[in-house]
C-alpha positions as CSV (number, residue, x, y, z in Angstrom):
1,X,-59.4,18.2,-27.6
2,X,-60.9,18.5,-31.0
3,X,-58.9,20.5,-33.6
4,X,-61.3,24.2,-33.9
5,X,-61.7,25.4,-37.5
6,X,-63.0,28.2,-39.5
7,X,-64.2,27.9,-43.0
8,X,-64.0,30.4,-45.1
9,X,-65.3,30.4,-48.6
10,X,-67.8,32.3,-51.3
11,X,-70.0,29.2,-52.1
12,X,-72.2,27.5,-50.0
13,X,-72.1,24.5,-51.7
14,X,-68.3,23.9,-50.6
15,X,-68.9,25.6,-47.3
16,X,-71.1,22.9,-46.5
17,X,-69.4,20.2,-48.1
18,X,-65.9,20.5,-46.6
19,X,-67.8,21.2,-43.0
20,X,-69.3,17.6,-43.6
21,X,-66.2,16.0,-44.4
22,X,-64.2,17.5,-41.7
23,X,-67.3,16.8,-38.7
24,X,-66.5,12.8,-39.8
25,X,-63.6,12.8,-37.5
26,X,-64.0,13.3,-34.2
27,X,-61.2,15.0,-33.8
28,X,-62.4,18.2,-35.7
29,X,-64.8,20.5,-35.0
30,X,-66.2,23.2,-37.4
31,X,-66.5,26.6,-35.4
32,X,-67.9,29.1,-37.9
33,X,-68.2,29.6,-41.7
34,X,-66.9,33.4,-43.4
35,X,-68.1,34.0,-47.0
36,X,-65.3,36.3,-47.7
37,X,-61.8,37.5,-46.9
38,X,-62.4,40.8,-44.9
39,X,-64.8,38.7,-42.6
40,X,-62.3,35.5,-42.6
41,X,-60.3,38.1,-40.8
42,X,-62.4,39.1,-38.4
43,X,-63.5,35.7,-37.9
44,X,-59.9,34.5,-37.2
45,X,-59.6,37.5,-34.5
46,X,-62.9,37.2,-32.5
47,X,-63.0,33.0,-32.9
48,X,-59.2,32.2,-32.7
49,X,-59.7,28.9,-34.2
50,X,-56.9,26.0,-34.5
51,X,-57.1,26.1,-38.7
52,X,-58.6,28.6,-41.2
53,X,-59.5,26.3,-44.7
54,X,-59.2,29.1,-47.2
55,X,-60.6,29.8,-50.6
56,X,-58.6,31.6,-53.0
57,X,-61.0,33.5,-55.0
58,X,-63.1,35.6,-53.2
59,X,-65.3,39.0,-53.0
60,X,-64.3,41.7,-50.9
61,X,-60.9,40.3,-49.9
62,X,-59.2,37.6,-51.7
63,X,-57.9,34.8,-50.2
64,X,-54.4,35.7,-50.4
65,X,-54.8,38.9,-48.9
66,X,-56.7,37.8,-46.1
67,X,-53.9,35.2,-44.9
68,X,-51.7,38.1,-45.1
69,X,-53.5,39.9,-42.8
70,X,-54.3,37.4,-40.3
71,X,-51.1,36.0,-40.5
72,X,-49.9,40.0,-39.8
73,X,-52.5,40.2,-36.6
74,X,-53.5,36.9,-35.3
75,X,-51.2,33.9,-36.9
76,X,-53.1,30.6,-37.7
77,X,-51.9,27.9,-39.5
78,X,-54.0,28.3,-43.0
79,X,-55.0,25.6,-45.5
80,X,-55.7,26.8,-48.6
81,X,-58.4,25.3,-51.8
82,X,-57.3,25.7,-54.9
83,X,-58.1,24.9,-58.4
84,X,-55.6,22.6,-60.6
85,X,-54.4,25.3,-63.1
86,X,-51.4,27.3,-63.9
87,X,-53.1,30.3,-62.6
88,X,-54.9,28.6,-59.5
89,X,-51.3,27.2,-59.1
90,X,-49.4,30.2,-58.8
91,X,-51.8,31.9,-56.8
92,X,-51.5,29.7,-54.2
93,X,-47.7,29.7,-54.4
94,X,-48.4,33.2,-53.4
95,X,-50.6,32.0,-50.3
96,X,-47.6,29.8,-49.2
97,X,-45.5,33.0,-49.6
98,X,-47.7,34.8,-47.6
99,X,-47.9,32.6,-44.4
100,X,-50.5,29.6,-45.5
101,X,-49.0,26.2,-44.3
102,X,-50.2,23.4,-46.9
103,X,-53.1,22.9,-49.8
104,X,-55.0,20.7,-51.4
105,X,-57.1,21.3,-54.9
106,X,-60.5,22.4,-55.1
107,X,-62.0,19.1,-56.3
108,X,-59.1,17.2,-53.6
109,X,-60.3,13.8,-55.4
110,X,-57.4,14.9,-58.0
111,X,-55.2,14.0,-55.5
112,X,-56.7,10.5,-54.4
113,X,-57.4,7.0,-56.0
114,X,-61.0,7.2,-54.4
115,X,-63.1,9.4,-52.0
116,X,-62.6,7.9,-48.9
117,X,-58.5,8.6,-49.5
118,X,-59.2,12.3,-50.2
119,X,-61.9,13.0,-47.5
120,X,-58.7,11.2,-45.0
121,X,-56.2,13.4,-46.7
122,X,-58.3,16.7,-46.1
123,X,-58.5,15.3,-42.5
124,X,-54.9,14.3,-41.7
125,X,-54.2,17.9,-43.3
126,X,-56.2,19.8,-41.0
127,X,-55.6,17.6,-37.7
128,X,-51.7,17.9,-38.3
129,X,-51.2,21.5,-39.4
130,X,-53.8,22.6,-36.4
131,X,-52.2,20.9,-34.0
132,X,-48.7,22.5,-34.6
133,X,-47.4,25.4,-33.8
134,X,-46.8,28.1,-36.3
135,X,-42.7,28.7,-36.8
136,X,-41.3,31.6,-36.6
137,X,-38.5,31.7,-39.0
138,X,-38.3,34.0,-42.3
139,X,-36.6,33.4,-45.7
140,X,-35.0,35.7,-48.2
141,X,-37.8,35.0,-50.8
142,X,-40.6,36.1,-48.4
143,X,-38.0,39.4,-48.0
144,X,-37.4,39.7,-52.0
145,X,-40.9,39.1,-52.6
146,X,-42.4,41.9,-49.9
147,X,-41.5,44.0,-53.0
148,X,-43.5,42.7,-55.3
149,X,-47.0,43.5,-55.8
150,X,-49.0,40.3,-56.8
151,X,-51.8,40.7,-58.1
152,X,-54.1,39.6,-55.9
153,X,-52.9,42.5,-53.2
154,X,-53.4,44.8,-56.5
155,X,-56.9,43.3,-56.0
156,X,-56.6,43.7,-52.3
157,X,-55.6,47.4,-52.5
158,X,-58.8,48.3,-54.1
159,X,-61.0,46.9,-51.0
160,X,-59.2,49.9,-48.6
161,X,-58.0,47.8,-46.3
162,X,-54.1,48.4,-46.1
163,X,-51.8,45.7,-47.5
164,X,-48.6,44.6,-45.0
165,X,-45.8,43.3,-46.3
166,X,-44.6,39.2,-46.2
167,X,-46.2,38.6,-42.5
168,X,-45.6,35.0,-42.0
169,X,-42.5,36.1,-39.8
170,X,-38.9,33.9,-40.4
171,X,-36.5,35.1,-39.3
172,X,-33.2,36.4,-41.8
173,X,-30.5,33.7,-42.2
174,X,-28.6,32.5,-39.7
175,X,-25.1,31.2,-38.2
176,X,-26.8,29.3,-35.5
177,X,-25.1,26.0,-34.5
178,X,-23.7,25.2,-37.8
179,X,-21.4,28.2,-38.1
180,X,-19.5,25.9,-35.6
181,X,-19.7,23.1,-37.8
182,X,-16.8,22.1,-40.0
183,X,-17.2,21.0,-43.0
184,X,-16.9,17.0,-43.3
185,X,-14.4,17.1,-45.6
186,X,-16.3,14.0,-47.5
187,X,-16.7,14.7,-51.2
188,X,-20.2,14.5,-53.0
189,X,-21.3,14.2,-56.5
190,X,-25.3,15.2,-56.0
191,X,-27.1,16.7,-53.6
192,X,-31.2,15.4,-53.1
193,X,-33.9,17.3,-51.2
194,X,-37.5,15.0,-50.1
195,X,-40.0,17.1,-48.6
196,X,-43.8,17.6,-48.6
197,X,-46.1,19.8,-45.8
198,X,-44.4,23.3,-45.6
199,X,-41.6,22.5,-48.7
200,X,-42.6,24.8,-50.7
201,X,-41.2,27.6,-48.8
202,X,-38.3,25.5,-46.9
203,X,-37.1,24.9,-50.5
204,X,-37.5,28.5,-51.4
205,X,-35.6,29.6,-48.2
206,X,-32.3,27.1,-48.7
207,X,-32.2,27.2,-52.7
208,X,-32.0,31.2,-52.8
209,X,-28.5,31.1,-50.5
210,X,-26.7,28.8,-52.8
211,X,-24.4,30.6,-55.4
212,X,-24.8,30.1,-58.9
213,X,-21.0,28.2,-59.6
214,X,-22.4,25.7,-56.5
215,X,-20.8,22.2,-57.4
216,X,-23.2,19.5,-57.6
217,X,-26.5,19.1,-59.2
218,X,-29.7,18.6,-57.1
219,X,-32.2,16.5,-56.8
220,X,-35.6,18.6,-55.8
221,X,-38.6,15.8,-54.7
222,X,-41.8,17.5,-53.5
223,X,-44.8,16.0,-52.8
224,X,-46.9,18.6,-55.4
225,X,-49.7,18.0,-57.9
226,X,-48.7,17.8,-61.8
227,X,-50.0,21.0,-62.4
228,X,-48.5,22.7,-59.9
229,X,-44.8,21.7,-60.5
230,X,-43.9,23.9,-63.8
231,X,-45.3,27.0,-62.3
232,X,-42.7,26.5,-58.9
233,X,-40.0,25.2,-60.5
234,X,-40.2,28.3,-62.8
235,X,-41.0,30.3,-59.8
236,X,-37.9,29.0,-57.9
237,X,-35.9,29.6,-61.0
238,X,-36.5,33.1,-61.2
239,X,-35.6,34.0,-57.5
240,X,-32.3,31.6,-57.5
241,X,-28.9,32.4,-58.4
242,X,-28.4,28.1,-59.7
243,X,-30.9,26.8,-62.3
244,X,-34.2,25.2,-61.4
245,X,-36.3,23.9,-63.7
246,X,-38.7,20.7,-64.2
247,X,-36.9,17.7,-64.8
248,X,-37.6,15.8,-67.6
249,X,-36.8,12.3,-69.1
250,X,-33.4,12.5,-69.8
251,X,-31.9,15.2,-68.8
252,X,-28.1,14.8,-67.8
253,X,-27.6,16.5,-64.5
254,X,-25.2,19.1,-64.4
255,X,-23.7,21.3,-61.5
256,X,-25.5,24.3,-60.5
257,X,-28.9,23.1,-61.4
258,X,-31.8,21.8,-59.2
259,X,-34.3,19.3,-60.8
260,X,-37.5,19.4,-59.6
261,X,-39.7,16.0,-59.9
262,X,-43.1,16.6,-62.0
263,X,-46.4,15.8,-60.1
264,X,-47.8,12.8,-60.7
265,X,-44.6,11.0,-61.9
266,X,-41.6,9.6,-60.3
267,X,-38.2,10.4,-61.0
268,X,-34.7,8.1,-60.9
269,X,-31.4,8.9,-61.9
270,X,-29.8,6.4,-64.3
271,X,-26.1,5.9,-64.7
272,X,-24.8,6.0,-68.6
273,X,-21.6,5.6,-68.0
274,X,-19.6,8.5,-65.9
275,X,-22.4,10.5,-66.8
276,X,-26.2,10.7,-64.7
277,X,-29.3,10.8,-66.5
278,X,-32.8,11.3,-65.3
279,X,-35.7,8.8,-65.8
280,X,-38.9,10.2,-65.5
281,X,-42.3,8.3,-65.8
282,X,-45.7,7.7,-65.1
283,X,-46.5,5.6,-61.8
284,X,-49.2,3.2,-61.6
285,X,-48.2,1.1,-58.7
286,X,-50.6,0.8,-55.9
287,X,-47.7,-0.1,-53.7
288,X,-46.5,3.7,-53.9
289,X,-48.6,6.2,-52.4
290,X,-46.4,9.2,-53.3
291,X,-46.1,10.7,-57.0
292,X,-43.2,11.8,-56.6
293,X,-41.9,9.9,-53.9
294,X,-39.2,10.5,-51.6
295,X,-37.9,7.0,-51.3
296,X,-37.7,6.5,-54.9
297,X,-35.3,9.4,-56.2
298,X,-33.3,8.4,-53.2
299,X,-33.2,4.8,-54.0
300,X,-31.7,5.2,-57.4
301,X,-29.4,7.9,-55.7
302,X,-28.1,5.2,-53.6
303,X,-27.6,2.6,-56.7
304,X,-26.2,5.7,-59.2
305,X,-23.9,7.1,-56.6
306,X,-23.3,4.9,-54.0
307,X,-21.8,7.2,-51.0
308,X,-21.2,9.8,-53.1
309,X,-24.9,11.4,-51.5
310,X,-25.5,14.2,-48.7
311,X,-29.7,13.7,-48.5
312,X,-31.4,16.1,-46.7
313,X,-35.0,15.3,-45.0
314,X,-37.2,18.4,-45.0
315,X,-40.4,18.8,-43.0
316,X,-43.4,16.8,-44.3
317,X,-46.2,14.9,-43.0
318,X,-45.7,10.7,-43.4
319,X,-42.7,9.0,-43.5
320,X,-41.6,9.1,-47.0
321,X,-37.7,9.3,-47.6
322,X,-36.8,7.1,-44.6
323,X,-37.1,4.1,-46.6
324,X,-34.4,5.7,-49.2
325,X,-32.9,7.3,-46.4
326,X,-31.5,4.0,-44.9
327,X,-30.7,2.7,-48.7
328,X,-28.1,5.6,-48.7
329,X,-26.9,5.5,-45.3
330,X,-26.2,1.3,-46.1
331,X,-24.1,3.0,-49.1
332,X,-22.1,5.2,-47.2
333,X,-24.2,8.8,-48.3
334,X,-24.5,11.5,-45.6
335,X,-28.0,12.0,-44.3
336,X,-29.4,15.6,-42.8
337,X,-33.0,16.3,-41.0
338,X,-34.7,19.2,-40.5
339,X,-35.1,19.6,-36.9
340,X,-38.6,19.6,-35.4
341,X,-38.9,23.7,-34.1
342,X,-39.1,24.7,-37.7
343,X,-40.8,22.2,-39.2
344,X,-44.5,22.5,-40.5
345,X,-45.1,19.2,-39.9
346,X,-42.3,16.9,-37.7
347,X,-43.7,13.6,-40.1
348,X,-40.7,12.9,-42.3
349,X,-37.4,14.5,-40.7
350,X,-38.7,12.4,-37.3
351,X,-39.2,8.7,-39.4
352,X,-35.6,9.6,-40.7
353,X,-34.5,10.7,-37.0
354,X,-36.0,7.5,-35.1
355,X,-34.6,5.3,-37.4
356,X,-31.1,6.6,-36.3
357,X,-30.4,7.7,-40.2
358,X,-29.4,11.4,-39.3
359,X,-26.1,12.6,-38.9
360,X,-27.3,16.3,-38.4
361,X,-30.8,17.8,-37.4
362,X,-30.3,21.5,-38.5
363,X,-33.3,24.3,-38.4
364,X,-34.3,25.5,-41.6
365,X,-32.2,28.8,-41.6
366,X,-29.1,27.0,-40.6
367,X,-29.4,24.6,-43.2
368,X,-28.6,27.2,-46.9
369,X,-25.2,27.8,-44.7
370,X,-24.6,24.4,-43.5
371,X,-24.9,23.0,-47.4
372,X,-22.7,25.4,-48.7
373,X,-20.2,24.9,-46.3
374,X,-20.1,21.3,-45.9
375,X,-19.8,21.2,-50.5
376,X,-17.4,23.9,-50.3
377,X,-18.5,27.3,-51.3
């Protein structure tokens, strides 16, 4: 059965456009078009389609509001359009926030070597995230955040339509299966997170529980454009107790302090000695479809650290980290998955899980717990 969608955007001109790409495949079908947030929600009620594609910027009701409110009355998993800037960048960090599962940039050939890979990219996007569904788990940065007027629901308040709070529902922490779980006992010396599809607010959920005297550094690779990056990594910094910032070409990592790979780049950590350094740079490969990818932090984990690695596998679409994953493992590191329920997309965490790599599968609440436990804090 074709995957049902509901565009929703003030021009014409993209209305059209991303309605043509999508009606290539088969396997999607355009339902309707809305011009505007308040009708995107009354679209999303009356049509109940599979995927809403979702302008930010809009009349009446912006974007972000309008997932709010759908996501409040009638969840659907939401792709957002954005523009490559720092403010087109936070706002959407605010639609992720607010329920929306994935994006892509406005002009999504930013994000491709040619057309044809970005018209199969919007695609894949729409075909996986539609045919999921929606988890129901909540973080304590959607609960920090409810507090916090953005201002696009400034904008939103204006239009008379009431604001709810954080709707995309998770559920608080919890003990689950891994307050049973000892810890290993195994000691570490870095900690590295891959994920992609739904990351941005996994990452947010798990980095906000760690305490700020937590013992390792980590390794943060997100599959993210470049301008995109700074304004999370700052974002995340703000709402954690550790230090997260950008990494850059040499910093020494240090406990307590999450490194975030920049879009567009890669990012290896280099031995100098007893000490760890980061090498960031510039990818040209064709070889490597991921800037950042996955399997390369984790590669030079593997060769910096040897066993000395717990890896953890978030959800994602693609198979990037397994690769890394089983360069770890063959060193002797610890490897954890994400567990399919609260996944976004079951793409990465299952290549890791197939290929027998995973000594836990944890849910995304049980996981903040579980890492803190098993490092000792």
């Amino acid at each position: 059965m074709a995957v049902k969608v509901l565009v929703v955007d003030d021009s014409s001109f993209f209305r059209r456009r991303v309605s043509e790409i999508l009606e290539l495949d088969s396997d999607i079908k355009v339902i309707d078009f809305a011009v505007n947030g308040k009708e995107a929600v009354e679209k999303a009620a009356q049509l109940k389609p599979d995927v809403i594609t979702m302008d930010v910027e809009m009349p009446v009701l912006d974007g972000i509001s309008a997932v709010k409110q759908i996501m409040a009355s009638n969840p659907t998993p939401i792709l957002m359009f954005s523009s490559l800037t720092r403010e087109g960048a936070s706002a959407t960090l605010d639609a992720l926030d607010a329920g929306a599962l994935d994006f892509l940039p406005k002009k999504f050939e930013d994000i491709a070597r040619n057309s044809d890979e970005a018209i199969k990219s919007l695609q894949n996007k729409v075909k996986e995230i539609g045919r999921r569904r929606l988890p129901r788990f909540t973080s304590p940065f959607t609960a920090r955040q409810a507090s916090k007027p953005t201002a696009s629901q400034d904008q939103g308040a204006n239009t008379g339509v009431s604001q709810p709070d954080r709707t995309f529902q998770r559920s608080a922490p919890i003990g689950g299966s891994s307050a049973s779980i000892k810890a290993s006992g195994k000691k570490y010396q870095v900690v590295a997170i891959g994920t992609s599809t739904g990351g941005p607010v996994a990452l947010q959920s798990i980095l906000t529980q760690l305490p700020s005297n937590f013992p390792h550094p980590i390794l943060l690779i997100q599959h993210m454009p470049a301008a995109f990056t700074p304004a999370f990594a700052s974002r995340l910094n703000s709402l954690c107790k550790i230090r997260v910032k950008e990494a850059q070409q040499g910093d020494r990592l240090e406990p307590g302090v999450a490194y975030l790979a920049p879009g567009g780049q890669q990012m290896m950590v280099e031995a100098r000695g007893a000490s760890k350094t980061l090498r960031v740079f510039e990818d040209d490969s064709p070889r490597i479809t991921y800037k950042p990818s996955v399997d390369v932090t984790f590669a030079s984990a593997a060769k910096a650290y040897q066993g000395d690695v717990l890896a953890i596998v978030l959800t994602g679409m693609g198979a990037d980290g397994r690769d890394g994953a089983r360069m770890l493992k063959q060193a002797g590191a610890t490897i954890w998955a994400q567990d399919e329920k609260t996944c976004v997309v079951y793409g990465m965490p299952q290549a890791v899980a197939n290929a027998g790599l995973a000594s836990e599968h944890l849910a995304l609440p049980e996981v903040a717990a579980r890492l803190n436990k098993e490092v000792g804090c």
